[in-house]
Structure formats: C-alpha cells, structure tokens
VOFIPA-788673 format. One record per residue: z, x, y of N, C-alpha, C in turn. Coordinates in steps of 0.001 Angstrom, whole numbers, plus 500000, padded with zeros to 6 digits. Each point is the difference from the previous one (the first is absolute). Layout:
BEGIN
ZXYZXYZXY;...
This chain:
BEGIN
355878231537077479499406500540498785500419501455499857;500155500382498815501081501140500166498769501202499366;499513500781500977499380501319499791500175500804500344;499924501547499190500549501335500745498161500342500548;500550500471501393498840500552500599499946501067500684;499367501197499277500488501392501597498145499859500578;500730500116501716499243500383500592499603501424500677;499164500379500369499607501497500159499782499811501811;500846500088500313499484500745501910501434498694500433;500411501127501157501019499646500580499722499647501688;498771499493500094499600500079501796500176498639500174;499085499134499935499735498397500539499838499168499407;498701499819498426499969499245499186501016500399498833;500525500920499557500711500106499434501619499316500118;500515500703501059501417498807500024500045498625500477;498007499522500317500033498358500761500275499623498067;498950500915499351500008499322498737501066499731499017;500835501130500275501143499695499323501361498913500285;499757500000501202500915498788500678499322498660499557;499091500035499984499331498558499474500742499795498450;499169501213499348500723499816498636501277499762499574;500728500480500983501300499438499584500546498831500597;499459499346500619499819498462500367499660499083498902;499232500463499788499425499320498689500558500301498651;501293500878499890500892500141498818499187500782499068;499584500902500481499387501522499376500984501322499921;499962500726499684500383500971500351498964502051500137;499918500367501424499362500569500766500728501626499879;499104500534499502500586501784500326498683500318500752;500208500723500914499175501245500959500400501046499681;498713500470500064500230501871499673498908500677501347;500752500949500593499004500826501054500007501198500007;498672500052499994500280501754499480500661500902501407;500013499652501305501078500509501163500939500123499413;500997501017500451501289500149499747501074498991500858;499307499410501008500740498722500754498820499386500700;500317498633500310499488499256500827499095500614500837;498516499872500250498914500644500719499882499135501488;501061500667501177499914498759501278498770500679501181;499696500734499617498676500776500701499123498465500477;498690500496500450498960499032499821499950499394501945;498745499557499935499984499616501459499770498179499756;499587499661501299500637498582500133499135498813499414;500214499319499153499810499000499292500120498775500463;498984498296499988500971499077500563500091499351498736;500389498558500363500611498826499099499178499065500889;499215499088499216498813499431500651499852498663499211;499002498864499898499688499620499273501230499461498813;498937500054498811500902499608498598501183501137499859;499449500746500243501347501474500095501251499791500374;499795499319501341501147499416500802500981499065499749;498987499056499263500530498942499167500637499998498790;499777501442498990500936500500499115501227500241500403;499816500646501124501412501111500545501036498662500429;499558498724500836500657499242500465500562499028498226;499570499757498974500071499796498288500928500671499897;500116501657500276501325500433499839501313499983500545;499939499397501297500991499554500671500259501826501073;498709500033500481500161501847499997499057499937501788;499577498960500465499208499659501314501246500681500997;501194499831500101500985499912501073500069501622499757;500311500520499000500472501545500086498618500592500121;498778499503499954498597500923500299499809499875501242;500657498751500493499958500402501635500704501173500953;501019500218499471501074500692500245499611501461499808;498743499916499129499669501186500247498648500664500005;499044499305501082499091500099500579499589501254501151;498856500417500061500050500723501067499800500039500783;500163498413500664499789499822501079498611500046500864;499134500822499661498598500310500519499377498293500468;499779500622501460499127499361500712498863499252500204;499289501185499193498627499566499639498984501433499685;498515499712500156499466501629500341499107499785500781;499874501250500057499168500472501329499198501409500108;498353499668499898499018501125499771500175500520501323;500038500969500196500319501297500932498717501254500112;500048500429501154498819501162500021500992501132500512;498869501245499809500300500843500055501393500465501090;499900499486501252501151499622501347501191499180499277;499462499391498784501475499017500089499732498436500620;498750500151499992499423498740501090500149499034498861;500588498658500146499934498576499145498499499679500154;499196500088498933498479499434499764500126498487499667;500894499641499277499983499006499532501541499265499069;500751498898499970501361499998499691499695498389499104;500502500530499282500520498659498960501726499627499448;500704499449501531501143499339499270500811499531498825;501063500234499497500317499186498478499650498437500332;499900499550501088499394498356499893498364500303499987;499407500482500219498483499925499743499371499526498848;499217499586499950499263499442498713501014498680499120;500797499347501109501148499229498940500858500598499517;500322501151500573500974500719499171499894500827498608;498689499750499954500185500702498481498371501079500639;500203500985500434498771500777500653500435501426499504;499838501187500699500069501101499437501472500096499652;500777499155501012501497500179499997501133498795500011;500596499838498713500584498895500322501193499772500459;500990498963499787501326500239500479500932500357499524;500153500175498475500177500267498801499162501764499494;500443500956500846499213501416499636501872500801499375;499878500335499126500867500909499169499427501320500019;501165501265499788499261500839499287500301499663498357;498796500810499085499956499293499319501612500746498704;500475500762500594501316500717499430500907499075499975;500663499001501445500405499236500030500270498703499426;498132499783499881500319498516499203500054500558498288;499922501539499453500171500059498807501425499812499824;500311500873501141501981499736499960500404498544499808;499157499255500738500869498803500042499849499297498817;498810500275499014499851499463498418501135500817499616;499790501004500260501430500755498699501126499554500422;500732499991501104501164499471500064500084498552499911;499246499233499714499709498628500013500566499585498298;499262501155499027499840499956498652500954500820499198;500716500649500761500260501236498887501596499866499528;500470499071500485501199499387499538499636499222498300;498428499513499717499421499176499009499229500799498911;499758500858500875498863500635498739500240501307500176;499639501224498655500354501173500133499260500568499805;499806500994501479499336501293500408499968500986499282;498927501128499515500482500952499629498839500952501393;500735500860500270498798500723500406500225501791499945;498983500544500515499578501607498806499955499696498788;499024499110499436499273499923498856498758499258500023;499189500185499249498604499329499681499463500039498668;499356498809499920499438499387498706499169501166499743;499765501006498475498744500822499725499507499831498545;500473498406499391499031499437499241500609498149500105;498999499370498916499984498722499983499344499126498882;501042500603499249499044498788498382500270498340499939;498959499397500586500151498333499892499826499900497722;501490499434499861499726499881498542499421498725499356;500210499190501048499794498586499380501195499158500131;501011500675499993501210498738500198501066500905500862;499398500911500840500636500527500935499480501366500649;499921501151501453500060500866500115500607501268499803;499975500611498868500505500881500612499398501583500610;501313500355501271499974500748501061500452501541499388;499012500921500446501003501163500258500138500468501414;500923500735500553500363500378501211500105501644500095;499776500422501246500107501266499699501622500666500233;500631499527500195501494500254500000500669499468499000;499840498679500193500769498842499157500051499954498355;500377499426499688499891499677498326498802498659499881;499697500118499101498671498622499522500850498871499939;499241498820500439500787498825499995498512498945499484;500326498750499768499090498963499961500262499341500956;498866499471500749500633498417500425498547498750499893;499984498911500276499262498794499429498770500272500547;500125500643501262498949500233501269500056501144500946;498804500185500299500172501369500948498802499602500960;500793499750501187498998500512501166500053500808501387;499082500234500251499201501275500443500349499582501770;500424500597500915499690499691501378500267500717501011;499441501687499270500123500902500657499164500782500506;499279499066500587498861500597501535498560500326499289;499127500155500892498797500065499988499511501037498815;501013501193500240499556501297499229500849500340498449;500644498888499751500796499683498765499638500730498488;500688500816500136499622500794498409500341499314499247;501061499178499727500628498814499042498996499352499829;499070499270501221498430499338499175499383500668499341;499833501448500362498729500419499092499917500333499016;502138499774499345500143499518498707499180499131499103;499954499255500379499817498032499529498156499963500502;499606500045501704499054499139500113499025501038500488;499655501414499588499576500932500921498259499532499740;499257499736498917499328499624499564498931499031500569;501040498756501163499454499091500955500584499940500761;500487501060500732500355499987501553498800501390500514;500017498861501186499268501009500802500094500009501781;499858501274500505500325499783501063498914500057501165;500425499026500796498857500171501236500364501066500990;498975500481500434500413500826501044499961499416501805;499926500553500946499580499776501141499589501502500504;500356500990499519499328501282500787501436500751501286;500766498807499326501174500126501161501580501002499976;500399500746500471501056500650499790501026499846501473;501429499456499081500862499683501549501667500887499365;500227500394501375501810501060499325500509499242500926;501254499955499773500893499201500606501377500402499632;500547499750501362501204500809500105500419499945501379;501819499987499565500621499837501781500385501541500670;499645499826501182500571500306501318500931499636501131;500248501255500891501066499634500444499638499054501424;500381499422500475499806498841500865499851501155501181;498940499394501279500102500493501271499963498918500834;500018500313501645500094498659500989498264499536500056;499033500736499375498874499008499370500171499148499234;500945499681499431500101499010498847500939499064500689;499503498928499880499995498557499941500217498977498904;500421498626500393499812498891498785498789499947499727;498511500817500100498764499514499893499298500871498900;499590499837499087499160500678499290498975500611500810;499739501096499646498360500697500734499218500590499435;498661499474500102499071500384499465498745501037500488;499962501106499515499051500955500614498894500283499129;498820500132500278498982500130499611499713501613500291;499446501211499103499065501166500669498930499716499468;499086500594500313498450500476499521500353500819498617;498371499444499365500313500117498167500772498926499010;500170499245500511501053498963499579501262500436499486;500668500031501172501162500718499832501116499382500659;500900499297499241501279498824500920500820500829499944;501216499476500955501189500621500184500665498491500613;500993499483499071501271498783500162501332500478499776;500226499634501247501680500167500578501045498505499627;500818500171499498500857498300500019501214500546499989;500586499005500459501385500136500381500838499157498664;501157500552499527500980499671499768501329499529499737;500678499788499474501578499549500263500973500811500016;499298501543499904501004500817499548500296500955501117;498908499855501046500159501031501345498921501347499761;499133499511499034498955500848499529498762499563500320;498976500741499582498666499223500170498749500198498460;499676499191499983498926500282498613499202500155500323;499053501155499903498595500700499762499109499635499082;499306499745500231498427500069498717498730500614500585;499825500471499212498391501083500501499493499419498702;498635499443500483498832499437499216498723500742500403;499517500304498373498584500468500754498484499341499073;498881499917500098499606500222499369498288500974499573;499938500326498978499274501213499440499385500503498684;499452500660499700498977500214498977500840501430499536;501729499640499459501048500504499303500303499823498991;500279500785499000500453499356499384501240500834498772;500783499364499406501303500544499349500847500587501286;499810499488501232501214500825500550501704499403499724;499974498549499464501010499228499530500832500710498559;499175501111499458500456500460498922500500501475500445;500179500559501441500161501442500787501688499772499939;500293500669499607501508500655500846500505499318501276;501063500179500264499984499079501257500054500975501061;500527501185500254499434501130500627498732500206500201;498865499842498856498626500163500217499656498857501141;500326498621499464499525499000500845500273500051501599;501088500182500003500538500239501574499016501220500342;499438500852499393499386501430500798498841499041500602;499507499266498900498175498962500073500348499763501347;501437499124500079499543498961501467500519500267501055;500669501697499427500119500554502267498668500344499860;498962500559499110498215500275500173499344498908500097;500194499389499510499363498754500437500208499232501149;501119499830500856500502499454501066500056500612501011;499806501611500201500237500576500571499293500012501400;499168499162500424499020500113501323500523498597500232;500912499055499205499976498719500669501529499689500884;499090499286501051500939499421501046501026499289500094;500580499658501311500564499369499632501698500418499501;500809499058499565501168500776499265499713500744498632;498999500071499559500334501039498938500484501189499703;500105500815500643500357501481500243501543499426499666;500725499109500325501419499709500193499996499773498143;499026498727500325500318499717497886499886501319499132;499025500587500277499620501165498841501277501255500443;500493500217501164501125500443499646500891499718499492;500493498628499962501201499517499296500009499769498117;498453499964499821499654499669498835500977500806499294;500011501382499907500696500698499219501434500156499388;500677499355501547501417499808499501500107498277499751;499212499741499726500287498114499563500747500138498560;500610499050499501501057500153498810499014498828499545;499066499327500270499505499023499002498537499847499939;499103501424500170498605500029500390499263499152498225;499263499066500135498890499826498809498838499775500705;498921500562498519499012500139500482499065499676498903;499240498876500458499349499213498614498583499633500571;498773500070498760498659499660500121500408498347499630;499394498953501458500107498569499492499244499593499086;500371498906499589498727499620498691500636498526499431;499296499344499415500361498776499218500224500364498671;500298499268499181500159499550498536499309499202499412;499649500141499872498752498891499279500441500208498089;501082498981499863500153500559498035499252498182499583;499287500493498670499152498872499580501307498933499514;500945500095499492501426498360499676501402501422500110;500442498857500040501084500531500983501389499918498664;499559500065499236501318500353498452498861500043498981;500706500455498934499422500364499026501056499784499044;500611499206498900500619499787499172501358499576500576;500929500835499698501254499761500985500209500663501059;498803500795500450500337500647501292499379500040500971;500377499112501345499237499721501022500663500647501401;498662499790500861500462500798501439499537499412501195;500653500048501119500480499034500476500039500832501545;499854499701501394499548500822501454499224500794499782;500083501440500731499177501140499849499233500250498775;500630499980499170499588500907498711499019498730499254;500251498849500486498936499343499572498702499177500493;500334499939501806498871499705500568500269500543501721;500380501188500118500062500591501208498844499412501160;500302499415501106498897499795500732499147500875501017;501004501585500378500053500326500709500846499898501393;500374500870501029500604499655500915499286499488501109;498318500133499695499147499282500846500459498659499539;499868499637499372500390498085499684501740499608500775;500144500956500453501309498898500627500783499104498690;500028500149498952500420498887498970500593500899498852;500583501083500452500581500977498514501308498931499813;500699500173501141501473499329499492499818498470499713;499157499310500612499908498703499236499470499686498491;499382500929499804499211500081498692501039500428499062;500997501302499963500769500286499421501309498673500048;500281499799501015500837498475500134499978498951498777;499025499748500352499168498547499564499985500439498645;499177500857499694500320500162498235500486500257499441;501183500322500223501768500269499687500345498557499858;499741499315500806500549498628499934499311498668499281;498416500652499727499219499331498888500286500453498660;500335501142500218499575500493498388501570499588499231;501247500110500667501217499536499368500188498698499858;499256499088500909499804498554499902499374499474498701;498804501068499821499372499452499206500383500258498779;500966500844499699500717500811498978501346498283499755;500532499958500673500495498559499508499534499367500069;499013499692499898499366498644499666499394499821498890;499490501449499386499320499969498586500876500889499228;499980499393498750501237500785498753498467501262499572;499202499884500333499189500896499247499180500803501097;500084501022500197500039500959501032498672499892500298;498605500246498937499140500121500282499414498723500813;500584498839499571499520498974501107500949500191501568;500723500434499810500539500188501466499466501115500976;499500501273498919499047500791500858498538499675500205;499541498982499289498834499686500523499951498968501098;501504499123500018500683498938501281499949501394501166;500365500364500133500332500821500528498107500691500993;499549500326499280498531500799500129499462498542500505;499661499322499462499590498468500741500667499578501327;500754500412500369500895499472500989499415500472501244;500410501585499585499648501413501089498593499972500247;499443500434498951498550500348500413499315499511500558;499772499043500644499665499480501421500748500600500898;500860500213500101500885500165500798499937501627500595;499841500802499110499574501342499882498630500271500015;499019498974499978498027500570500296500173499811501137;500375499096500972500281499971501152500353501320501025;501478500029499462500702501266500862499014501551499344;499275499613498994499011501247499688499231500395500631;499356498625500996498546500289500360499708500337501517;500600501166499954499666501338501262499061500729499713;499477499832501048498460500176500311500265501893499977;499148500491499385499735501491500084499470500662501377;499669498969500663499925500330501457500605499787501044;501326499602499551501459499683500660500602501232500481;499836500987499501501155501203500795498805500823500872;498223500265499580499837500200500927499701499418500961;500215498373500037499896499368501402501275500597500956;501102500281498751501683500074500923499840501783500292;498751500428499825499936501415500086499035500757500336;499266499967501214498575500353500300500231501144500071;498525500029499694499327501657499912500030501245500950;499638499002501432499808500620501607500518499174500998;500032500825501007500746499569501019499505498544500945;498583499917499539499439498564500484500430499033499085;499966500298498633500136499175499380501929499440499777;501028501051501170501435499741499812500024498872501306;498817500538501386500233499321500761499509498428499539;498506499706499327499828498525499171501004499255499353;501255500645499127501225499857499737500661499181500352;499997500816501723501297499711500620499536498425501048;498456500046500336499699498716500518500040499086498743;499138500154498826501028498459499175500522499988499802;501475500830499980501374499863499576500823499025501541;499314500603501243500252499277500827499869498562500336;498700499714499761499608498654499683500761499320499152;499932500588498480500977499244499484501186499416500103;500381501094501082501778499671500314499652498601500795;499277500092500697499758498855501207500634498548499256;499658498936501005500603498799499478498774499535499169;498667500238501336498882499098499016499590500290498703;499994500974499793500011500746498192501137500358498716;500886499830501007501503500315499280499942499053498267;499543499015500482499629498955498943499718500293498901;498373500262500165498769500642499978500547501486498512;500273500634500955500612501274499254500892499974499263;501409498855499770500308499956499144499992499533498846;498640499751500062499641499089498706499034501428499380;500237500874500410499721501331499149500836500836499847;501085499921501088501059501066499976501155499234499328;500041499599499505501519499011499609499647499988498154;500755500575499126500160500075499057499757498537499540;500243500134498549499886498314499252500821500121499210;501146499929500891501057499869499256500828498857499681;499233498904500417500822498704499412498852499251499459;498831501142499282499440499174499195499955500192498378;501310498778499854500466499956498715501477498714499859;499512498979498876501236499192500406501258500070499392;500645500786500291500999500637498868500766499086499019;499875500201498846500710498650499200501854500370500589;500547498542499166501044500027500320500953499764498683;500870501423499654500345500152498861501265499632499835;500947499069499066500641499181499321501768500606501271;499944501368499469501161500435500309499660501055501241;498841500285500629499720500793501053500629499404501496;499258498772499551500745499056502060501392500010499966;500994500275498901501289500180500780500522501347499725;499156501342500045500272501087500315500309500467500984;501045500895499955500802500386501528500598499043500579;500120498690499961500880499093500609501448499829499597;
C-alpha cells in the first residue's frame, strides 16, 4: 500500500518502524534532530516478543555478534563481597540478565545499517510544527523546507517535544521520585563479565557492566525529595552527584572521578507515559513517546520493538489509517498495561534507606538466587514479555530471508 510516512526519532522504534514499512511497500523518511546516529546509551536486552521481532528481521545472528557478553549480576558490599549473584541462566534465562544484552547504541546501529540502504535519513533537523489537514500532514522543520506526507509518526522518547505538538493535552507523566546518569568509563582489573551491584545508605545505587568495547558502563541511581535536577546543565548535575556520593563506598570515588571525562554522560528523571490514545488524526506515536515503561520494567526495547512491528502491520492491512491506528492501540494495550505496572515501591525495595535495611536486601536477594526460590522469584523478576500473540503479517514472515 503505497504511503509517504516521516517518522520522528532515529533510536529503536523508529528505524524497527520504518523497516517494517517498507516491507509492506510504504515509503519511510526519518528525521533526528542529532546531527548523527546517537550510539551512547547503556545495555539493553532482546527478550520475549522483542526477540522475536529482531529474529522477523532476519537480524538474531548479527545481534549475537554483538552482545556483551555479561555473565550475569552480582549485589556486592562495601569489600566487594558477592551478597548475592544471578546468572544470565537464572530465572529461565530471562532474569535481570539475559543472553541477548546489547548496548543499546549498538542495536540502534544495527537498525540503521540494516535500513538505510531503503529509507532516507535526514538528521540535524526536527519537526517545529504539524498541520493534520484532512487528506494529509503537513510538516515544518527547522532547517528543512515544508513538505507533506500521508502520515506522521512520533517515536522520539519519553521527553518528545514533537508530541507536545499533537497530544500535550493527554499525556501525562508518571513519576517514581527517581534520578539515574549514565555513562562510560574506563575499564579496571575490577571489572569483570559480571554486572555489579552496590547499594549505599539513603538509597543510593552504584552499577558497573561490562561491555564489548573494553570499557565499562556506570549508572548512579538515587532516590529523593528532588526535583528539576533533569532540567540542570550537565556541569551542574555532575557537581549534585560528587555531593551527593561523596561518603559512599565502595568503587565510587573511581566512578565520580571518571564521570567528568566520559564522552557520553546522560542524566534523566525516570518516569512513564501514560498518553490517553496513541494518534490523533493522521498522527500517531509509537515506543517511548507513546507508552514509555520505564527502565524499571525491563520492557523499553520490547515495547518499542513490538510496536514498530504492530503499528506497520496494521498500516497494511487497513486502507484507512484510522482503523489501523485503532488495530494497532487494540493490539498493544494489553500489552503495554502490563509492562506499565511497576509498583512505586520497586526502586525503593532496589534502594534502601539504611544500612539494615541494604543488609535485608542482600539476604533476599540471596535466597532468591538459591535453587529453592529461584522459581519463586522469577515469577516477579522476569518481565512479560511474551505476553502478547503477535499477529502474523501477509509480507512480514519472509522478511530478511
């Protein structure tokens, strides 16, 4: 079915979506407002229905190829002492860590070079209006010249100014109280294939993971009764969390020195998306920007996956868009209340207050690892990510073959 469609964000749902579309005999422009490809970002897996897209694209063999290998993780005390370890086989394989962990730069690379022979990129530009006329969009850009095209959607992250074009009205965001920066460092002979997890007093994490690149990824999580520090300078922010970190154990002193010369530090307040329908005339949105789960849910990249690969499905199958975006919203939304429903008392369970309450932690984290509970626990720790039966679209099963 022959439609012009630009999409807005160049990370994960954006080029899954456009590769679909042009499967389906569409034709797909991306626009990002980066001046190139954004390969930053820490490690992501492929899980579930997620997994099962990527293998649709004929794209399973080269995501192996570039994995990071990680082990598993492992809560750690102040010494470095293993409290407690969860293997990539734990929980069935699909537990904090699976076998299938990317960073998430990588698997954007591997959509763009996957796609970009098919569909055309523009990037250093962004959408800064959007008149749906009735028998088409049209776009202005802030570089570019105005163009129309049939459809416009949106799939550029949680904090998407392009939505608050169109849907600002009924989106809303959840909070958690939570703030995490993230950013690589340089590898030492502490680092291992193992993720590590450190707990301080105040609820204050510090996660180490290893890489493919001979580096290591940092995240400092905290949480607190803060707020707008996500809107600070990035100089300001880095001052917050050598003051804020500054009494904690452990390797930190190593992270908060390196913080400064990292080439890819972000630093974001988590939160959901909660938007009341997910298009509005001809313009719909689609991963982040339309039902972010958080990085507590374990399910960003499947969610962005999966509805890249619903929403273009459902786009050939109906000549009339608005029934394909409501195919589309019917499909997901189960699929997305699910990966929504993180408990507000999820990060400070992953984040106690005091030092009794890091050592309580570290005995049920231990337990859990065990055999007799291993079970047990992953029927809380294990995403739901294969709950959804993905249809099977006309010209999708012989993609990539």
């Amino acid at each position: 079915m022959s439609r012009t469609i630009l999409i807005s964000g160049a990370s994960i749902a954006g080029p899954a979506l456009a590769y679909w579309l042009h499967q389906h005999g569409m034709t797909a422009t991306v626009i990002e407002r980066a001046p190139e490809l954004r390969l930053g970002g820490q490690t992501v897996d492929l899980r579930g229905a997620g997994r099962t897209v990527i293998e649709r694209m004929g794209l399973e063999k080269a995501a192996r190829e570039r994995v990071t290998h990680e082990e598993g993780l492992r809560f750690v005390d102040d010494s470095n002492r293993v409290r407690a370890s969860f293997g990539a086989d734990a929980l069935d394989g699909d537990g904090f860590v699976t076998e299938l962990e990317l960073l998430r730069g990588d698997l954007a690379d591997l959509l763009y070079q996957h796609t970009r022979d098919d569909i055309a990129y523009v990037f250093g530009d962004e959408i800064t209006g959007l008149t749906d006329t009735g028998a088409g969009v049209d776009v202005t850009f802030r570089n570019g010249a105005d163009r129309r095209f049939d459809l416009v959607v949106l799939a550029d992250g949680l904090r998407s100014r392009t939505r608050d074009l169109v849907f600002a009205d009924i989106a809303r965001t959840r909070s958690f109280g939570l703030y995490t920066a993230y950013f690589t460092i340089p590898r030492t002979e502490s680092d291992d294939r193992w993720a590590r997890w450190f707990n301080a007093p105040g609820r204050r994490v510090v996660l180490l993971r290893p890489d493919n690149q001979g580096t290591t990824r940092a995240t400092l999580s905290f949480l607190g009764p803060y707020s707008g520090l996500d809107r600070l300078k990035v100089p300001a922010q880095q001052d917050f969390l050598r003051r804020h970190y500054a009494d904690a154990r452990w390797e930190t002193p190593r992270v908060l020195a390196a913080m400064g010369d990292s080439p890819d530090f972000y630093f974001e307040s988590v939160g959901q998306m909660r938007l009341e329908h997910w298009s509005r005339g001809r313009i719909a949105t689609v991963g982040d920007a339309a039902y972010c789960a958080s990085p507590l849910s374990g399910m960003g990249t499947s969610l962005a996956l999966v509805g890249a690969y619903v929403l273009a499905g459902e786009l050939s199958r109906h000549s009339d868009h608005h029934d394909a975006f409501q195919a589309y919203e019917t499909i997901m939304r189960p699929y997305v209340t699910q990966a929504q429903n993180v408990s507000w008392f999820a990060p400070r369970l992953a984040s106690p207050k005091t030092r009794t309450g890091i050592r309580l932690l570290h005995t049920v984290a231990g337990l859990a690892a065990g055999p007799r509970l291993s079970r047990l626990a992953g029927r809380f720790a294990t995403p739901p990510a294969d709950a959804i039966d993905l249809p099977a679209y006309r010209h999708s099963e012989q993609a990539g073959h």
